[in-house]
N, C-alpha and C positions, 0 to 999 in steps of 0.2 A: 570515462568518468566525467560528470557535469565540473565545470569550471567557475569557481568563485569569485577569483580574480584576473582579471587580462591585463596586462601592461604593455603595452605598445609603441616602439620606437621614442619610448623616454628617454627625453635629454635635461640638464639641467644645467645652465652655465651661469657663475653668478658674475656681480661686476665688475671684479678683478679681473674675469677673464677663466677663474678656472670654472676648467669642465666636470664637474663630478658624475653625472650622467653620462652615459655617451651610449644613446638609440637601444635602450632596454628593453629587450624581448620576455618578458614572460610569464606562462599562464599556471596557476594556482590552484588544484583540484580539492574540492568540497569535501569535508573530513578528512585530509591527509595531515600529516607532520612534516612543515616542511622544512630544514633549516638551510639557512643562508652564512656562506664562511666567507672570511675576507682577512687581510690582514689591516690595520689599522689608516686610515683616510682611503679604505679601497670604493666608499660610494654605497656601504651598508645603511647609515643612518641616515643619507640623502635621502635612498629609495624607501626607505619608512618613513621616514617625514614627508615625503610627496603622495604617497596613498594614504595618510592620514589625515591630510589638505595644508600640514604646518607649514609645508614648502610648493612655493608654486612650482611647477616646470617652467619647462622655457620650449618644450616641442614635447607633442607624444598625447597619448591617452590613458585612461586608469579607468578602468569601469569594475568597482565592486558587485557582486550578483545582478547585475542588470543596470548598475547606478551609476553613472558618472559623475567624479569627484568633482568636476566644472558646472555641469550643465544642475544637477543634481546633487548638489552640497550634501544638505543634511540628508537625504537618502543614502547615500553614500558611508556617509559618518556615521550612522546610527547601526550601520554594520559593524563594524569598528571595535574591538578592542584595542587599548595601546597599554602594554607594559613599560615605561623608559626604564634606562639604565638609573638615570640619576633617584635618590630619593626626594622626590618631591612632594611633600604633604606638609598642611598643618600641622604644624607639632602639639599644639593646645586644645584641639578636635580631638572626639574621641572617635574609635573607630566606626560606630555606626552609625556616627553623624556625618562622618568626610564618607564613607560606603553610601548612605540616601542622600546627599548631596548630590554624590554624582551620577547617580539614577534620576535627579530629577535634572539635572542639565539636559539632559537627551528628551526632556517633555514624558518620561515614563509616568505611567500613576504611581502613589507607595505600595509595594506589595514585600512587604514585611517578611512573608514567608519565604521570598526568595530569597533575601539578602540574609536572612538566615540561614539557610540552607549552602549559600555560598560560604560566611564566616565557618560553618561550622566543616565543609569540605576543605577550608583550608586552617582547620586548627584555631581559629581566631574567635570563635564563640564567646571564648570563657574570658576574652578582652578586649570586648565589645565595649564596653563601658568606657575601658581603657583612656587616658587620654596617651596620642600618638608616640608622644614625648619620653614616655615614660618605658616603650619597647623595645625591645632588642632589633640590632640592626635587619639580620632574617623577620622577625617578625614584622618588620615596616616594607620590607620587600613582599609579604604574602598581601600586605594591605594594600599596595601598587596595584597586585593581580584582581584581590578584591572589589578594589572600583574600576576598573578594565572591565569585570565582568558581570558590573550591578544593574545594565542595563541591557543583558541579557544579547553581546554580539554575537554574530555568525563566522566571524573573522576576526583571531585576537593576535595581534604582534607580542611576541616578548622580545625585549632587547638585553642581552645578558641577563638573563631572569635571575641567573645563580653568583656572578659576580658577588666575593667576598662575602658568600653564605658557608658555613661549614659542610663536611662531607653527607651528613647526616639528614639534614636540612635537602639537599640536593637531591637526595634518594625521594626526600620525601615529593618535593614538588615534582620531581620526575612522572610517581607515582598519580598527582593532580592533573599532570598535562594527559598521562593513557585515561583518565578518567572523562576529562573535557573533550578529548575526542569521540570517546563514545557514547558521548551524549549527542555527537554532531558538529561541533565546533572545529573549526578549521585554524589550526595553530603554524604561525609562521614566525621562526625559531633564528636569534643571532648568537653566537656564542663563539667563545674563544676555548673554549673545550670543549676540542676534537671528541673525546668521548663520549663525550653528552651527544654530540651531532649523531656518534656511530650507536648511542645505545637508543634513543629516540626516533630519529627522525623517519621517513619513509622515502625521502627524493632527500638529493642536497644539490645544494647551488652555490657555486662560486664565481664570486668576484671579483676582480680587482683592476682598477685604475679607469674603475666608474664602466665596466665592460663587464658581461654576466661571461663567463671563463666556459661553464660547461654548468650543465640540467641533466642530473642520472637520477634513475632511482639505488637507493644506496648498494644491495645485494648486487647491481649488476654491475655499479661504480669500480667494485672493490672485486668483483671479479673480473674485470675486463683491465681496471687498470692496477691492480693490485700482484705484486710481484713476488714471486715465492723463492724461498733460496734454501737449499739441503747443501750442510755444512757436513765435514764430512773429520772427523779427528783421525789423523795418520797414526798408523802403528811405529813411524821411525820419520821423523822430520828429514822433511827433503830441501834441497837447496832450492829447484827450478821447478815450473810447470814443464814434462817432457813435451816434448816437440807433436808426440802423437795425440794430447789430448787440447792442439792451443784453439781445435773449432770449438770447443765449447765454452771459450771465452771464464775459464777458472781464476779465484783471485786467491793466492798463496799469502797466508797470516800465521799469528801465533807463533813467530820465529818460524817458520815452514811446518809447523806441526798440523795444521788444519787447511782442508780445500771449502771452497763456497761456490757452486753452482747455479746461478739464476735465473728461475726459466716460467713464463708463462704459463697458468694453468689449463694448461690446455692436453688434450687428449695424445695430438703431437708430441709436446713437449715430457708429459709423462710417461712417454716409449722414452723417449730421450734419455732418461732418468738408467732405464734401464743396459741402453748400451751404454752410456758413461762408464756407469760399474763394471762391467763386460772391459771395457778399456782400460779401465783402473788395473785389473787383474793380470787384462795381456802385458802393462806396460811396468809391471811388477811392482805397484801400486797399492800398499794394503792400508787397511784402518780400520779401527777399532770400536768407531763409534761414530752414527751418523744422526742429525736431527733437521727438522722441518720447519722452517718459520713462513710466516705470512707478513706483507705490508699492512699496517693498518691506515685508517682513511685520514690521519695525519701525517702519514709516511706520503699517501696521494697529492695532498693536500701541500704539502711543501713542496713537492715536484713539481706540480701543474703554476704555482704561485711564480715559483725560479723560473720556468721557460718560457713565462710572459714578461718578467722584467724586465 
């Protein structure tokens, strides 16, 4: 798949001395979802402010579709969507004067019917007139994405798009993000909700302490490192794990009433499953009810964070 964005042993140190950066490897494919997790000062908002041009580097490269963000400024830029976290808009603008505003920063001609088109993909039609001041916090955040996308980029960052929006809200932008994909728009995704990452994205990226951690795509994230556990509820609480079943590494809960088995999904691993049981039985072992859970990519996501700390 063609590649949007390349990032190349980006570093970023500022005059303190800290390093938020540290030799960022990574390339961006054209139409994907991609989200980026971190936990808080891990080098998230650095590396979006440096491909947006707000932060210089200090070593490294950034070429949007072809464009270098140095050599090629406003080529570059004019790629570019940027959702920030913070709400920053005129309050006393209305919305479709701060939306052609900032279609015309980018040297755009006025083309009315897109910006149309856009208010009205995100709900914001009917207050357009509006002045800014006067909306609902979600609604000043769909007008963020609004002029992010007045000038029509190929490349849009959101940075907690959904921060402090209700559940509902969330559904709905989720909804705008599979639509912006398939128009072509290559969306690159921050968020502190894990679910969001699991229920959108196509690849995730993690980083922390200015170091990109791991680049999966999500399906094979969550299967390769994703851990399965068959709990198993005893017919008679037991004191100890017997001695015959301690290879398979069991963890004895619920006052002894329940076993928890962990084990890789893997082909192996699910024979496993089967003498377990088999040993349960020789080792006069019974229970009465068993169930099947999964790691979710939060569950990954805390793991991979902890054994880099």
């Amino acid at each position: 798949m063609q590649t949007i964005l390349s990032i190349s042993n980006l570093s970023k140190t500022y005059a303190s001395g800290f390093q938020a950066l540290k030799r960022v490897n990574l390339d961006i494919r054209r139409g994907e979802i991609f989200a980026l997790l971190g936990p808080n000062g891990a080098g998230k908002t650095t590396l979006i402010g440096t491909v947006c041009g707000l932060v210089n580097p200090s070593e490294g490269s950034v070429v949007v579709d072809g464009h270098d963000i140095i050599k090629d400024y406003r080529g570059a830029r004019a790629m570019i969507g940027l959702v920030p976290q913070e709400l920053t808009t005129n309050a006393f603008e209305t919305v479709w004067a701060t939306v052609s505003f900032s279609r015309g920063l980018f040297g755009k001609s006025a083309d009315p019917a897109h910006l149309e088109k856009v208010l009205r993909a995100l709900s914001l039609w009917d207050k357009r007139n509006n002045a800014i001041m006067t909306l609902s916090g979600g609604m000043k955040r769909r007008v963020l994405i609004a002029k992010a996308l007045a000038h029509e980029p190929q490349l849009l960052f959101l940075d907690e798009p959904t921060a402090g929006v209700d559940v509902e809200l969330r559904r709905d932008m989720w909804a705008m993000m599979r639509g912006l994909k398939e128009t072509g728009v290559t969306i690159i995704l921050t968020t502190h909700y894990i679910d969001e990452a699991e229920e959108m994205a196509d690849r995730i990226g993690i980083i922390n302490r200015g170091e990109i951690v791991l680049v999966e795509e999500k399906t094979q994230l969550l299967r390769k490192l994703g851990k399965k556990q068959l709990t198993l509820q005893l017919a008679a609480p037991i004191e100890h794990v017997p001695r015959a079943l301690a290879g398979y590494g069991l963890e004895l809960s619920a006052g002894g009433g329940a076993l928890t088995y962990t084990y890789d999904d893997t082909q192996s691993e699910r024979a496993g499953i089967a003498n377990l049981l088999k040993d349960l039985e020789d080792a006069s072992v019974r229970f009465k009810d068993l169930q099947t859970t999964q790691s979710s990519l939060e569950d990954i996501f805390v793991d991979l964070v902890r054994e880099r700390s």
